[in-house]
C-alpha positions as a printed Julia matrix, in Angstrom:
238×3 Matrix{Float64}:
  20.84   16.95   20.74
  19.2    17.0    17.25
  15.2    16.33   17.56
  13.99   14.59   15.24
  10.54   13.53   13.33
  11.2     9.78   11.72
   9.4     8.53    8.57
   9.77    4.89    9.34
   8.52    1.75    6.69
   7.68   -1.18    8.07
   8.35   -3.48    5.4
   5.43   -6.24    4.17
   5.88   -8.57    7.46
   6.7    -7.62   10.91
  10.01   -9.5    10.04
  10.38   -6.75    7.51
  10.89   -4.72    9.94
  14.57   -3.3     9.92
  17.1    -3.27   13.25
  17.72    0.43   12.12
  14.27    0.94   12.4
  14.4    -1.06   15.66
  17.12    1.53   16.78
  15.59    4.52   16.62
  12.25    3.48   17.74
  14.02    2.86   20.91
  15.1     6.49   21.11
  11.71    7.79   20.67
   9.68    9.36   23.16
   6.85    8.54   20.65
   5.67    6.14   18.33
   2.61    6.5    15.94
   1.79    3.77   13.36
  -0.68    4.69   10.41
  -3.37    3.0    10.15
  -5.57    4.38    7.56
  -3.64    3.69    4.11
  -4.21    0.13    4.15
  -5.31   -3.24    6.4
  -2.26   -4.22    8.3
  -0.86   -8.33    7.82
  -0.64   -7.77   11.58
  -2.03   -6.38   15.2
  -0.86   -2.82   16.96
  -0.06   -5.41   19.66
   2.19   -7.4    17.88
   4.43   -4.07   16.83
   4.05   -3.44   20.46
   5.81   -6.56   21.47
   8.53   -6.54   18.76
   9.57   -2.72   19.66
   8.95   -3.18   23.7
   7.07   -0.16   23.47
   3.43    1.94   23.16
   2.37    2.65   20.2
  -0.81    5.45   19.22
  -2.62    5.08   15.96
  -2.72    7.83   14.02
  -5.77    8.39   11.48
  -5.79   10.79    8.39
  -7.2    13.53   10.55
  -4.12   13.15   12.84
  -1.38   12.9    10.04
  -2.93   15.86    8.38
  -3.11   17.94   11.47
   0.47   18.39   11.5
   0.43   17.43   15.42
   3.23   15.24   14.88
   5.56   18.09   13.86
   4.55   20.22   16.57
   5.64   17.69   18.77
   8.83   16.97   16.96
  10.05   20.16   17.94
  10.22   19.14   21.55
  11.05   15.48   21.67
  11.69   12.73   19.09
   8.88   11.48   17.28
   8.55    8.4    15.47
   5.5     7.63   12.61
   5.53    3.81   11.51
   4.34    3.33    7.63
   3.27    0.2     6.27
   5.46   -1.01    2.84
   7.36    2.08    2.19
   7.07    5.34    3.89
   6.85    7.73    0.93
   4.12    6.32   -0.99
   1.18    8.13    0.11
   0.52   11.53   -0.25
  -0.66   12.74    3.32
   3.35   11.07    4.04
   4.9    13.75    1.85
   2.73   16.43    2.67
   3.53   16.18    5.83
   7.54   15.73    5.0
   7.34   18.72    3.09
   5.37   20.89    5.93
   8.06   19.64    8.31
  10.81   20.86    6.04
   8.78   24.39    6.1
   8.73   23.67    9.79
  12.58   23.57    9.96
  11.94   19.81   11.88
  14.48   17.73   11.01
  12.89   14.71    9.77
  14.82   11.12    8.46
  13.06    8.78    5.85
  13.31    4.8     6.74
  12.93    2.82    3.22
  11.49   -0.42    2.84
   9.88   -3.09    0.43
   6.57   -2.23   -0.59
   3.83   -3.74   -2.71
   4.83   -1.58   -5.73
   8.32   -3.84   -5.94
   6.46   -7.25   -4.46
   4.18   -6.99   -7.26
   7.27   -8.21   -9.75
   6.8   -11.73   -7.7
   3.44  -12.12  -10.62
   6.58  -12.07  -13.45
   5.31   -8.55  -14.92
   7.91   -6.76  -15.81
   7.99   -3.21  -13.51
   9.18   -1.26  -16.02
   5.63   -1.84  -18.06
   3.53   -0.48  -15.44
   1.88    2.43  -15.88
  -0.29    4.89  -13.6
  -1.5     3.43  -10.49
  -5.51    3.61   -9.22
  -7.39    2.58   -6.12
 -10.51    1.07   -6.24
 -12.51    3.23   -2.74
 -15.35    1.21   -0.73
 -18.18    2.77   -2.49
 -20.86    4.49   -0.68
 -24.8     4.83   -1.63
 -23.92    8.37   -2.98
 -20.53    7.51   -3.18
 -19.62    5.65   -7.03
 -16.18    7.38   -8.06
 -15.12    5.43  -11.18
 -11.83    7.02  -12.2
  -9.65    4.16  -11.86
 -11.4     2.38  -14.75
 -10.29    5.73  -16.66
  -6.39    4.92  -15.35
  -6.82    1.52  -16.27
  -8.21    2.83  -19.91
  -5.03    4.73  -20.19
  -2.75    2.45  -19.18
  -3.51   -0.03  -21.97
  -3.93    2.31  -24.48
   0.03    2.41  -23.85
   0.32   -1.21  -23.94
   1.21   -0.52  -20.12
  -0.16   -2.98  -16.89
  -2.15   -1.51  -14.11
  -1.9    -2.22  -10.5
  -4.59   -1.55   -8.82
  -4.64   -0.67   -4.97
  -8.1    -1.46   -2.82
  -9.25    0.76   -0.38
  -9.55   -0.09    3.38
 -12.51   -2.02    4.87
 -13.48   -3.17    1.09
 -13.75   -6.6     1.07
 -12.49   -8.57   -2.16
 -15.76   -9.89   -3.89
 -17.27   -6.23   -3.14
 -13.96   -4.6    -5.16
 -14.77   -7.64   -7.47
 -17.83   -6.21   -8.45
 -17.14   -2.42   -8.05
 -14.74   -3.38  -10.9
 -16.75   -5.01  -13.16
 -19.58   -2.31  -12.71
 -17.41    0.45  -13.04
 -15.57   -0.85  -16.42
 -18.91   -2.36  -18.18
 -18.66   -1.15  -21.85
 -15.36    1.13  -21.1
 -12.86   -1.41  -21.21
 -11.8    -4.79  -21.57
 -10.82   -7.14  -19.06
  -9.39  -10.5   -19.48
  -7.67  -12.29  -16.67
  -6.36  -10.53  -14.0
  -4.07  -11.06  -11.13
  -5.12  -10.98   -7.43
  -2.27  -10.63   -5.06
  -2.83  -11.04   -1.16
  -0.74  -10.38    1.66
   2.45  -10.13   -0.8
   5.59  -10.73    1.94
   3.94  -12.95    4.42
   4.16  -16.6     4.5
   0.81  -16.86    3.66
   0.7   -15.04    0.21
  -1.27  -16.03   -2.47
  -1.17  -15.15   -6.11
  -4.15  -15.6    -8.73
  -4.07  -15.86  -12.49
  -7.54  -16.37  -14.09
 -10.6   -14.95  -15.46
 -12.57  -12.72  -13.03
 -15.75  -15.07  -12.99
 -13.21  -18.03  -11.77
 -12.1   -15.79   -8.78
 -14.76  -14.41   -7.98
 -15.81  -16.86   -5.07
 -12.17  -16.95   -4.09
 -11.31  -16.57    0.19
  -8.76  -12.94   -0.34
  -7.22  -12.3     2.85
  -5.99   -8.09    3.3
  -3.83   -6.73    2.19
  -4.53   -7.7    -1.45
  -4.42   -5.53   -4.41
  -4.83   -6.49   -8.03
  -3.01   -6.2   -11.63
  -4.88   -5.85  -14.98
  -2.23   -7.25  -17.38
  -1.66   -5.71  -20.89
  -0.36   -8.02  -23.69
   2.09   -9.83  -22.12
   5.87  -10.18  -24.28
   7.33  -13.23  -24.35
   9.44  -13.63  -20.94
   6.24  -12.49  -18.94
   4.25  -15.59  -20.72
   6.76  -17.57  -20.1
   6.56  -17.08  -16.61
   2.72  -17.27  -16.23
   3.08  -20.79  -16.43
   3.83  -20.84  -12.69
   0.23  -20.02  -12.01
């Protein structure tokens, strides 16, 4: 029998979650869901009672330890991705290192935020380069994503912005504004939460009208560039 390490996305809801996926969970001896990337719609105990089975969390320390294809070698492993299992770079890091390994290893696709985000009436195809906004620390103010965003609409191109764990949306509100004071302009913006649930909410406005908004996690959010004429069209909606 062919061991094997499995690269699994979970989707945007635990409904998301695929019966292929379901099917070789069940094979696994064991199951690791990453936590670290983002705030999860849902509980480690509600995967638990969907797939009948334990699951460990597995921090960036673990994922970049390479544990998990050490243990491949022996027994079938499974790691469980929120969204789409590709989209970080610790996840192909650690698919390439496998590879080196000689661990076979089998990629699970699913929906992500990155094709959810087309739900605001943006067009994909006009996004450019995609930033994170961290949780800033007291000696900890990394700007950079303002410089992304800078980029992106010097190309006439939107930018989707990603938030990092634990920051909460009024705090990313203002790490925005701080950060992009004098270095670019910002108009309205879209605020996306928990894209895929039944409980997702999309916002259209000026900053200063969201600012007091409730944002439930996951929530990321899109600085529009000028907008053609289908894309107007559709802002209407909100």
């Amino acid at each position: 029998m062919i061991l094997m390490l499995y690269l699994i996305g979970l989707g945007l809801n635990l409904n998301g979650i695929s019966q292929q996926s379901l099917n070789i969970i069940g094979k696994c001896k064991k199951i690791y869901l990453e936590f670290y990337t983002v705030e999860l719609p849902y509980t480690k105990k509600e995967i638990e009672k969907l797939v009948g089975k334990e699951i460990f969390l597995a921090n960036r320390e673990f994922v970049e330890s390479l544990e998990m294809i050490s243990e491949a070698k022996k027994e079938n492993i499974a790691l469980l991705i929120y969204g789409s299992p590709l989209m970080a770079t610790t996840h192909l890091t650690l698919l390439s290192e496998a590879r080196k390994s000689k661990v076979q290893v089998e990629i699970i696709h699913n929906a992500s935020v990155f094709d959810a985000v087309a739900e605001t009436g943006l067009h994909l195809y006009r996004f450019g380069k995609i930033s994170s906004i961290p949780k800033w620390e007291k000696n900890f103010t990394p700007i950079s994503f303002v410089n992304i965003i800078k980029e992106n609409q010097q190309i006439d191109s939107h930018s989707l912005v990603l938030i990092d764990i634990g920051l909460e949306f009024q705090e990313a509100i203002k790490q925005l504004l701080k950060a992009s004071d004098k270095k670019i302009e910002i108009n309205k913006i879209f605020v996306c939460s928990r894209l895929g649930c039944k409980d997702k909410k999309i916002f259209y406005d000026k900053i200063e009208n969201l600012e007091n908004k409730k944002i439930k996690a996951p929530f990321c959010l899109i600085i529009p560039s000028k907008l053609n004429f289908s894309e107007k069209e559709f802002m209407g909606e909100f």
